[in-house]
N, C-alpha and C positions, 0 to 999 in steps of 0.2 A: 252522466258526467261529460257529454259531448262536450259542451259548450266550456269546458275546464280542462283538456287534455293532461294539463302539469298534474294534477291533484288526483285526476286515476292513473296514471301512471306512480306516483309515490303510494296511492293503493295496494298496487299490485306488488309492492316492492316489499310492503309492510307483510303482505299474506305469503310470500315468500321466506321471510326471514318465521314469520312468527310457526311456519308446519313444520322446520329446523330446531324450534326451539324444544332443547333437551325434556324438558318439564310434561311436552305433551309426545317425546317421540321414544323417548329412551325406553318405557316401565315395559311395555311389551317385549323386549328383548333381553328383560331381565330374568335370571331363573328365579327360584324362591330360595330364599337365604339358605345356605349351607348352615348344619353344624358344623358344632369346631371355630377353630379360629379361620376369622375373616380380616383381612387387610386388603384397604381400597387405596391406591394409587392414581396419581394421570397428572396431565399437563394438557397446556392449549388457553387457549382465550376459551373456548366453552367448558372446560373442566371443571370448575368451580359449580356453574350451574347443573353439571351431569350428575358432581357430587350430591348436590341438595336432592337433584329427581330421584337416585339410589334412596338419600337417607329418607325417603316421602314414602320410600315403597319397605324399606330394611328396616327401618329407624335406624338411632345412633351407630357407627360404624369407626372401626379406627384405623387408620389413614392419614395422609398429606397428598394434597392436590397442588401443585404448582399453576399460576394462572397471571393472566397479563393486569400490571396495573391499573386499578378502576372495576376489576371486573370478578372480586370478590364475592360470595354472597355465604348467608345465615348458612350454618351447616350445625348439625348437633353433636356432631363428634369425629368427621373428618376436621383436619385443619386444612386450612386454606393460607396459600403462601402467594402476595403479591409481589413479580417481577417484572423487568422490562423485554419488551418486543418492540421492533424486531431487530434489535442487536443485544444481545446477552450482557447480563450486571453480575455482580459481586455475589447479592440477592441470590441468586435463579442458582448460580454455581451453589453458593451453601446451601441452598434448599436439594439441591440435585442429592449433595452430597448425603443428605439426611434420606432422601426418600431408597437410597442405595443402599443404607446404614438398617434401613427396616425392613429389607428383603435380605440381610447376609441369615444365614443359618438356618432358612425357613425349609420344613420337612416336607413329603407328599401328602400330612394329612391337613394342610395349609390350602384356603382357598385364595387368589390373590386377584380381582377384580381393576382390571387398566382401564383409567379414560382417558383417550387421547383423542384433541381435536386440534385443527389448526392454530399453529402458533408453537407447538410442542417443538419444534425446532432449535428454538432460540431459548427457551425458557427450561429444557431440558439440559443443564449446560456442564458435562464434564470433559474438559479438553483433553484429549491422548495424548500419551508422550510428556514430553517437556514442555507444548507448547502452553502458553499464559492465556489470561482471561485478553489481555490489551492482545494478542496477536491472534485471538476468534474474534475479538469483535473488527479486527482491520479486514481480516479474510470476508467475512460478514456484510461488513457495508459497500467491499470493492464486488462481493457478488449481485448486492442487490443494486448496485448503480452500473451493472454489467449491461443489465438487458438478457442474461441469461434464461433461460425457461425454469422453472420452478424446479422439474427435474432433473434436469443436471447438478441445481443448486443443491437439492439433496444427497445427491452421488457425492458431492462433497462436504458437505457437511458430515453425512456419516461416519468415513473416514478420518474426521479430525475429532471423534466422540469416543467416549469411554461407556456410551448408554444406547446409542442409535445404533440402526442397522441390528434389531434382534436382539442389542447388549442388554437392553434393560428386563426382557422375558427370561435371559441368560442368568441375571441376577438372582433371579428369584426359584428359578429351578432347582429341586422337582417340585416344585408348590407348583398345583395345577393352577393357572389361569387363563380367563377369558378377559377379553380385552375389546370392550364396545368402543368404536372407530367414528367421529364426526368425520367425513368426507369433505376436504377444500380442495380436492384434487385432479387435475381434467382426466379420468377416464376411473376414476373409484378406486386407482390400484393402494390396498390397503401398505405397501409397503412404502408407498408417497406420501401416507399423510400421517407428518408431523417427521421426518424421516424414518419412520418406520420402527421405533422404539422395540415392538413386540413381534417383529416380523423380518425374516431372513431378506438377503442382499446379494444378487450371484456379483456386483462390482466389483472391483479393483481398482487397488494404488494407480494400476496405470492407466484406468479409465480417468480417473482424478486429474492426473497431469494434463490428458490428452484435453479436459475441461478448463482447465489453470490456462493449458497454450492459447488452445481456442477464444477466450474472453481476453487474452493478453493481462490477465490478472497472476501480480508479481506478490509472494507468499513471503514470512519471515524464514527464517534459518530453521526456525524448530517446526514450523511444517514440512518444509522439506525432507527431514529428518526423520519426522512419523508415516512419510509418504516411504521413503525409502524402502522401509521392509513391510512385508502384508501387516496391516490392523485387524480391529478386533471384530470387525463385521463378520455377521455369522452368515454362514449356506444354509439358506433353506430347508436342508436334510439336517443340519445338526439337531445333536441328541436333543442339547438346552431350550428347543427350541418342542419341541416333542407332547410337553404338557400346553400349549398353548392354544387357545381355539382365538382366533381372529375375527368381531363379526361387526359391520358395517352400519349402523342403526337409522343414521339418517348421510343423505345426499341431494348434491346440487338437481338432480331429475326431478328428486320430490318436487323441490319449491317447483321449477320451472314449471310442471305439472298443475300446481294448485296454483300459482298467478294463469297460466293457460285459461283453468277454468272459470278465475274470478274477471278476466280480461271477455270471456264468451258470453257471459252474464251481463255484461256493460254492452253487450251488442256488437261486439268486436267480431271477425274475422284472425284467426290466430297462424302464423309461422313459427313455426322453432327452428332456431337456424343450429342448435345444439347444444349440449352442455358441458364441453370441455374444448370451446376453443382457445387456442393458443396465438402466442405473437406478438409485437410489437403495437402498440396502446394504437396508436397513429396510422399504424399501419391497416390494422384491423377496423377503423375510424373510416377509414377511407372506403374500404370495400364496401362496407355496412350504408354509407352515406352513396355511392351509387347504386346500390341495391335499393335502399328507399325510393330514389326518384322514378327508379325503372319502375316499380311494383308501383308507386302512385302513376305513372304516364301507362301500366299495361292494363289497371282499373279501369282508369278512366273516371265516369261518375259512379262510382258501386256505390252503393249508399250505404254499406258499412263500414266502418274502417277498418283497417289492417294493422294488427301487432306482432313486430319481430321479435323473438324473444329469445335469449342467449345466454349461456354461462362459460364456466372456466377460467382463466387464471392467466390474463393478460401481463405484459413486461414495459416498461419502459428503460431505454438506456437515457443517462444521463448524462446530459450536455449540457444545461446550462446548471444558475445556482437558484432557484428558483424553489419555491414550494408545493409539491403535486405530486399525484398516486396513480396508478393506470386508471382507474374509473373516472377519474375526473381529466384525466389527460385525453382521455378516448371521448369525451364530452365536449371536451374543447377543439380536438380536430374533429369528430363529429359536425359540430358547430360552424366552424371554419370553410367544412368543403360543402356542405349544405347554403352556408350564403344565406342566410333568410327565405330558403325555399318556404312558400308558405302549406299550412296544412301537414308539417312534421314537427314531431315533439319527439323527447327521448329524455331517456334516465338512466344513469351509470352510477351504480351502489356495490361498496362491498360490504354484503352480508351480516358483519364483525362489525360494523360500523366504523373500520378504520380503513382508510384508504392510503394505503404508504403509509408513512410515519404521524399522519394527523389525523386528530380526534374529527373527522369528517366521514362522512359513510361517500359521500360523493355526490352527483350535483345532476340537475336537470337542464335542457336547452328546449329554445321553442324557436317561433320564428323571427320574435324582435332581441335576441341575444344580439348580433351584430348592432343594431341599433342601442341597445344598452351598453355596451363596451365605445362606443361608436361616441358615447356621450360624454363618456369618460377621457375621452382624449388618447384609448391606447388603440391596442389592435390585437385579433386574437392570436398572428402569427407569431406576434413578438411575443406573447406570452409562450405559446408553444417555444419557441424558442431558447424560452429561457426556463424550461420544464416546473413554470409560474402557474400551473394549471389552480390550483387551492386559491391563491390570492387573486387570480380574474373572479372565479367565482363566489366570493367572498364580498367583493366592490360590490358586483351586481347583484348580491342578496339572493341568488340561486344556488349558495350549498343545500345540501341536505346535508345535516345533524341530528342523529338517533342518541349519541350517547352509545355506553354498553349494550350490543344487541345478545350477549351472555350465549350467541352460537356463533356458528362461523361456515358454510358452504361456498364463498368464495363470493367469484361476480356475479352480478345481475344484470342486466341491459334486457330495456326494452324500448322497440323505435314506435312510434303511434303514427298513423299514415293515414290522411281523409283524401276528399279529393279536391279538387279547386276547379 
């Protein structure tokens, strides 16, 4: 695929998503059914489909799974409840409310099965305190147009939940469960991903604020208010948390790993620059695009090419009103500080096939990008600008569109580098 760099590049993206997906990763990590009673729970954009790999391996099971609009699937006796992400609906609270409702009064001879994969955040939605569904979702979208890092965002989120930070393994105690973990998180910390439902929180109220000050993000009355005195996040050590076994089944290293290998197969030279970096879309764009050039000027003519390959869980702050996700915003400054260097290609995917709030996984660049926007009469600065990242790449027919990819491990990025 030399002579096509775009289309092994969306390759590798494909084999990375597809050794994530729950169907081929989860059965191994599962025990053999319990007797007695069993209830399956979870949340996330992959939840739905963790469900169906259980019920392939358990058969019918009784359960509700919480999961992101579209992203459904056939189950035999879990239900499956479609909400929105990534700001909380009506939907996702009443569903919250029921899957709470099915854990009150459960005994130790109770086996209680968590799937939680990214997205569990939003979709897991019980507000503490007094605060309303309309004052999570305003905290919500002022976080995510922060620029904040994912975890901070969760240091706060937890604290404004009646389920996260532990609450939800708290619920269902002393029912022992185990709770398989999709990783979207930069460094695997199981109490990151999805805010940690099943898993203790040593945070604090006052880490919360000192996040509130820090972003300049201005809260209603009734968060302030549940901020005031400690929440319901539990410690690590507590009791309720005691029946719980916590266990990881897939992660972002996997894919990185198995695109690695399907990229050495194509005759590539392979870098991993890592799988939890962090930072601003743009930011990160930038380092990554003079990295490219040095590594293509210190080759020289190597006759293989060179792929950098990277994950984790980049931010964009918002400044303009524009349509765009970090994968595609790090594509487009990508793009920009590259200039049609020729002999670089690159692809910025998230995993989930959603990148921000659009059914877009995220978009590729070569070296006539500038020359296709160039034709169009705009300019990729002004698009950056105007955090337009989605609709540049849309004009020029360079999104990538997966549709539901039914997991979720976060970013993808990989640069293709020959020589000239």
């Amino acid at each position: 695929m030399a002579d096509r760099p775009d289309i092994m590049l969306r390759s590798l993206f494909e084999k990375a998503v597809d050794v994530a997906d729950p169907m081929k990763s989860l059965a191994r990590f599962l025990p053999e059914k319990p007797a007695g009673r069993v209830v399956v729970i979870g949340a996330g954009k992959a939840s739905a489909r963790m469900a169906e790999a259980v019920e392939a391996e358990w058969g019918p099971c009784e359960g509700l799974v919480i999961t992101r609009y579209g992203y459904g699937r056939p189950t035999q006796g879990i239900e499956i409840v479609e909400a929105a992400h990534p700001v909380p609906d009506a939907v996702g609270q009443a569903a919250t409310e029921r899957l709470l409702d099915l854990l009150k009064g459960l005994g130790g001879d109770v086996f209680v099965l968590a799937l939680i994969s990214g997205g569990a955040s939003a979709l897991l939605t019980a507000p503490a305190g007094d605060i309303s569904l309309s004052d999570k979702q305003a905290v919500n979208q002022a976080l995510l147009a922060s620029g904040a890092p994912i975890g901070q965002m969760n240091v706060v989120r937890k604290h404004l939940s009646n389920v996260k930070g532990g609450q939800l393994a708290a619920a269902a105690y002393p029912a022992k469960m185990l709770s398989l973990l999709l990783s979207d998180v930069p460094g695997d910390d199981p109490a990151e991903i999805g805010s940690g439902p099943t898993v203790g929180d040593e945070s604090t109220s006052a880490d919360v604020k000192a996040i509130l000050d820090q972003w300049k993000i201005e809260v209603p009355a009734s968060v302030s208010e549940v901020l005031a005195e400690p929440t319901g996040v539990l410690s690590a050590q507590d009791t309720k948390l005691s029946a719980v076994t916590n266990t990881i089944f897939a992660a972002p290293s996997q894919s990185l790993e198995a695109a690695k290998i399907l990229a050495e197969e194509y005759g590539c030279d392979v870098e991993l620059l890592g799988d939890a970096l962090e930072g601003e879309a743009r930011d990160i764009a930038a380092e990554h695009a003079q990295m490219a050039l040095q590594r293509q000027k210190e080759r020289g003519q190597v006759e293989r090419p060179l792929v950098l390959l990277s994950g984790g869980e980049l931010t964009v702050t918002r400044r303009g009103d524009g349509v765009g996700g970090p994968n595609t915003e790090y594509a487009l400054a990508l793009a920009n500080e590259l200039n049609g260097a020729a002999g670089i290609y690159a692809i910025a995917c998230d995993t989930d096939g959603v990148d921000g709030a659009a059914e877009v996984a995220g978009a590729v660049i070569g070296p006539d990008t500038p020359a296709k926007i160039a034709a169009l009469g705009e300019t990729m600065a002004g698009s950056l600008e105007r955090n337009d990242a989605h609709t540049f790449f849309n004009k020029i027919g360079d999104q990538v569109v997966t549709g539901p990819t039914l997991t979720n491990v976060n970013d993808f990025r990989a640069i293709y580098i020959s020589s000239v």
